[in-house]
C-alpha positions in Angstrom: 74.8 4.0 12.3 70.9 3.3 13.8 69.1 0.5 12.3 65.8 -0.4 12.6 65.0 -3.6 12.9 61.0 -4.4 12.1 59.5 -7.8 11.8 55.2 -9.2 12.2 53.9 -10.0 15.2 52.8 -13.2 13.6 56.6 -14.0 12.4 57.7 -17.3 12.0 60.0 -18.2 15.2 63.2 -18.2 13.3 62.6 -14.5 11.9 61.9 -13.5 15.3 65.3 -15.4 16.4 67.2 -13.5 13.9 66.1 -10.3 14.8 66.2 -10.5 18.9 70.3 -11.2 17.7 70.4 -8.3 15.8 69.4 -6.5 18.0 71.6 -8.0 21.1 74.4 -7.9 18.4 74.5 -4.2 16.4 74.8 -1.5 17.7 72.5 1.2 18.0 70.0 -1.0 16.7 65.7 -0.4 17.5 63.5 -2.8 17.1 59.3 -2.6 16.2 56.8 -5.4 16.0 53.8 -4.5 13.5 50.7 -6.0 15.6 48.5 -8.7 12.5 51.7 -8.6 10.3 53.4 -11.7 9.3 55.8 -12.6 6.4 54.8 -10.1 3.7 54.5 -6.6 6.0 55.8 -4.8 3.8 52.8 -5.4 1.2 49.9 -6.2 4.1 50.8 -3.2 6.4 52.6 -0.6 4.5 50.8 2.2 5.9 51.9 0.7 9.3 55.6 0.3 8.0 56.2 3.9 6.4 54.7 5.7 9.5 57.5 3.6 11.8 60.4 4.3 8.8 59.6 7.8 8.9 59.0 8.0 12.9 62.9 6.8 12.9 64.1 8.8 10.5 62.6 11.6 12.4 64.4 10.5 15.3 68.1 9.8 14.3 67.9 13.2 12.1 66.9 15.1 14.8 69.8 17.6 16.4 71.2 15.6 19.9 71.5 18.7 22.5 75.4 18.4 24.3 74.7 18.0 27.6 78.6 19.8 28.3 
């Protein structure tokens, strides 16, 4: 399943800990840094958010050609 991973540029150290191992440790995992967000992104930079949400969604819906 793809996950996407997104945390502030200003993150605390141990948010930015957690998610570099999430994304060493699941699979299929992406990761995005939202430049001026911190602890609340979600509220600060939701325009910034839904664009990178629907970007991925986007993405992983998208037909894969078979390269056969």
């Amino acid at each position: 399943m793809p996950v996407l991973l997104v945390r502030g540029a200003l993150a605390n150290r141990q948010m930015v800990s957690i998610t570099d191992a999430l994304e060493g440790h699941v699979p299929n995992a992406r990761s995005a840094v939202v430049a001026g967000a911190s602890h609340f992104l979600i509220t600060t930079h939701a325009q910034q958010c839904a664009q990178l949400l629907g970007d991925f969604l986007a993405d992983v819906t998208r037909p894969q050609l078979s390269h056969s």
